[in-house]
C-alpha positions in Angstrom: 20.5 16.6 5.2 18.0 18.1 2.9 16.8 17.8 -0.7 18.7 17.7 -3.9 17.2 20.8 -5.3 16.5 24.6 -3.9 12.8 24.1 -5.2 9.6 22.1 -3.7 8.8 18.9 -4.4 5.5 18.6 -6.7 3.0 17.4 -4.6 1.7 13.8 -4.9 4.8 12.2 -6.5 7.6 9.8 -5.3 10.8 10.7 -3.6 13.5 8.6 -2.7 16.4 8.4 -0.4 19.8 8.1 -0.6 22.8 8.3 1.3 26.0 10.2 0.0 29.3 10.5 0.5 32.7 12.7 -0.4 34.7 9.9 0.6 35.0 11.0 4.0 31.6 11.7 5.2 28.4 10.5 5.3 24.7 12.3 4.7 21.7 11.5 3.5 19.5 13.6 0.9 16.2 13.2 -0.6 15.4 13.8 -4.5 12.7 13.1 -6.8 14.5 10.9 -9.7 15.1 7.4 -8.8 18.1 5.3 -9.7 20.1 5.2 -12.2 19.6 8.3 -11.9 20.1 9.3 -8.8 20.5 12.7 -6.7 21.3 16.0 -7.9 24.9 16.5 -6.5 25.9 19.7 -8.4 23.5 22.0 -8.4 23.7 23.3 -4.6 27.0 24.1 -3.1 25.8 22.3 0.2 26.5 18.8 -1.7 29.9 20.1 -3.1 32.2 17.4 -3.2 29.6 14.5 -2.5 30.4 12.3 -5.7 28.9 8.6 -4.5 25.6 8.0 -3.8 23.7 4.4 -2.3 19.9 4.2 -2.6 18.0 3.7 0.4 14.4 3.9 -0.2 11.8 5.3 -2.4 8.6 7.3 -0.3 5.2 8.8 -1.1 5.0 13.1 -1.0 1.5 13.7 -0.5 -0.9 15.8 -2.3 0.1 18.3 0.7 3.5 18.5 0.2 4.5 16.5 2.8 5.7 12.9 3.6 3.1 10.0 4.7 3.9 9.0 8.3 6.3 5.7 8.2 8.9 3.9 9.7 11.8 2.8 7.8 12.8 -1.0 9.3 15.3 -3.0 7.1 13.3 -3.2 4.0 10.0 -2.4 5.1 8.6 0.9 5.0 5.8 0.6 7.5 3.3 3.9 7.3 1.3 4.8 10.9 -1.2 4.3 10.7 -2.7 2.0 8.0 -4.2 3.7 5.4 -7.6 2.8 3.6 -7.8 2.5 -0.2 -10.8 1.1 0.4 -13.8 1.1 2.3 -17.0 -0.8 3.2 -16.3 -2.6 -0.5 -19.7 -4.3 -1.6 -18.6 -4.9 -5.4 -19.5 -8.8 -6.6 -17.7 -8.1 -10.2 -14.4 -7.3 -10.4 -13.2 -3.4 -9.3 -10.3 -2.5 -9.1 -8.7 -0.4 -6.3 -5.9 2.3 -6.8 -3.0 2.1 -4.3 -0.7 4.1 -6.3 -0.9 7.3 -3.4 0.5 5.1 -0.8 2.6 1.8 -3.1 5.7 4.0 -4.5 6.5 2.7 -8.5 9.7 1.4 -7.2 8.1 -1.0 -4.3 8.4 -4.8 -4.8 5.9 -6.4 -2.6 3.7 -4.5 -0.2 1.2 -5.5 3.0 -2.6 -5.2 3.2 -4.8 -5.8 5.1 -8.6 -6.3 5.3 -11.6 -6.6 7.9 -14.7 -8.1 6.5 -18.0 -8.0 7.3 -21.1 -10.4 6.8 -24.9 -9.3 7.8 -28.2 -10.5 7.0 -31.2 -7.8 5.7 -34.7 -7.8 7.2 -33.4 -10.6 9.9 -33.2 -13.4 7.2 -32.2 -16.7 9.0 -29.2 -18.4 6.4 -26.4 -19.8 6.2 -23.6 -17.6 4.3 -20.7 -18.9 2.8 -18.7 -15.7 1.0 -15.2 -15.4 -0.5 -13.4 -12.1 -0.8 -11.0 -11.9 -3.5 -8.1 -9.5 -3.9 -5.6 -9.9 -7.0 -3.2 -7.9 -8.4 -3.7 -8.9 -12.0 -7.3 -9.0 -13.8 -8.8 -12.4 -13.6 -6.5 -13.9 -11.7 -7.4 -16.5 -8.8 -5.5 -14.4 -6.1 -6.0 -14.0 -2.7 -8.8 -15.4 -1.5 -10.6 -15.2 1.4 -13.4 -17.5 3.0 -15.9 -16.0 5.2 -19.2 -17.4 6.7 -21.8 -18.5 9.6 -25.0 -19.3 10.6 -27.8 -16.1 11.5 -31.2 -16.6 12.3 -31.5 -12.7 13.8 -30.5 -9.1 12.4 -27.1 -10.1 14.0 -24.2 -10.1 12.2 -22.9 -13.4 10.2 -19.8 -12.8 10.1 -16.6 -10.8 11.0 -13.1 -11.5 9.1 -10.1 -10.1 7.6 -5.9 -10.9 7.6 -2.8 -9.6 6.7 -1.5 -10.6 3.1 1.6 -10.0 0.9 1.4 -9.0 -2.7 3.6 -8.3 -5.5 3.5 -4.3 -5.6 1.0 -3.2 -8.0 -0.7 0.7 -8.4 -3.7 -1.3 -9.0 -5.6 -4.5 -7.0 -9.0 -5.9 -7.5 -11.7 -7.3 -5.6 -14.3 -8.9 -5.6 -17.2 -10.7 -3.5 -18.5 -14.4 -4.2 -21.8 -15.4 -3.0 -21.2 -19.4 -3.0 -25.0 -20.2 -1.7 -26.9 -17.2 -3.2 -27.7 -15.6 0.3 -29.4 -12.0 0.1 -27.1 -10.2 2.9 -24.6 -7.1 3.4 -21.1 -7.6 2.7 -18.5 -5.1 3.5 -15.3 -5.4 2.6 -12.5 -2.7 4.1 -8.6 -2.9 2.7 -5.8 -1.0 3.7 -2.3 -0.6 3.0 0.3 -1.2 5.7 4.0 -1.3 4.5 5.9 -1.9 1.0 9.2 -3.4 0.5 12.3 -0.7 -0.7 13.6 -2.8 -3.8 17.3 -2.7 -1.9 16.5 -5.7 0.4 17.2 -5.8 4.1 20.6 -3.6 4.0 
């Protein structure tokens, strides 16, 4: 039913949802200030008499002033389609990765996924053995990832990647371990997929 204020939204910021009430009816309306907060009820004469508010979810406004495609399923704000924070990732020290476009502050947990990639240079014939790490706090085990295979050819060693749940973070890290010391690509793509509203499943 439309936003709390006459104004635009500031581009690349969070909104959030909420439904509200006069005691009779029911509407929804979108503001920038999260709970306790809440919505801005007084200001426009359209809201007039809407006193109680319940939070539904919290969303990303893009740096164009619009909403990221998503689907709002129980708790789960799934975007369409994934998005990449990053792509064809070679780092072997730690470096960090900034979701905070697409993860609102308010999200508890929130899906990625990756697709990795193993090749060999000049058609070396090895065996690779590779873990991709992804953590959500420096130097932290996380999430790890084993990837290998045998190439004797300029074909490729390797193809990977899953689906994995994190605690919601505006930063992630990753990282590449070489466990046999194998010269050879590695690629290493991540995208975000949904984030959980921190209302549960109501």
């Amino acid at each position: 039913n439309g936003r709390d204020q006459a104004g635009a939204f500031g581009a690349s910021s969070n909104l959030h949802a909420y439904y509200i009430s006069n005691g009779t009816t029911i509407a929804t309306v979108l503001a920038d200030s999260a709970p306790p907060t809440g919505p801005d009820l007084t200001t426009l004469a359209a809201f007039s008499g809407y006193v109680y508010w319940a939070y539904i979810a919290p969303f990303r406004w893009n740096s164009g002033s619009s909403l990221y495609p998503a689907t709002l399923a129980g708790g789960w704000v799934h975007y369409e389609p994934s998005i990449a924070v990053l792509s064809a990732g070679t780092a072997t020290t730690e470096t960090s990765i900034d979701t905070s476009e697409y993860v609102p502050a308010l999200a508890v947990t929130m899906e990625l996924a990756t697709e990795l990639w193993l090749g060999t240079v000049g058609g070396q014939s090895a065996v690779h053995d590779d873990i991709f790490n992804l953590r959500t706090t420096s130097g932290t085990a996380g999430y790890r990832h084993r990837l290998g295979g045998f190439n004797n050819s300029t074909a490729i060693a390797g193809i990977g990647g899953s689906t994995v749940i994190l605690p919601a973070t505006q930063t992630v890290y990753y990282l590449w371990e070489d466990k046999l010391g194998v010269t050879e690509t590695r690629l290493a793509t991540v995208y975000v997929q949904a984030y959980t509203a921190p209302n549960g499943d109501n």
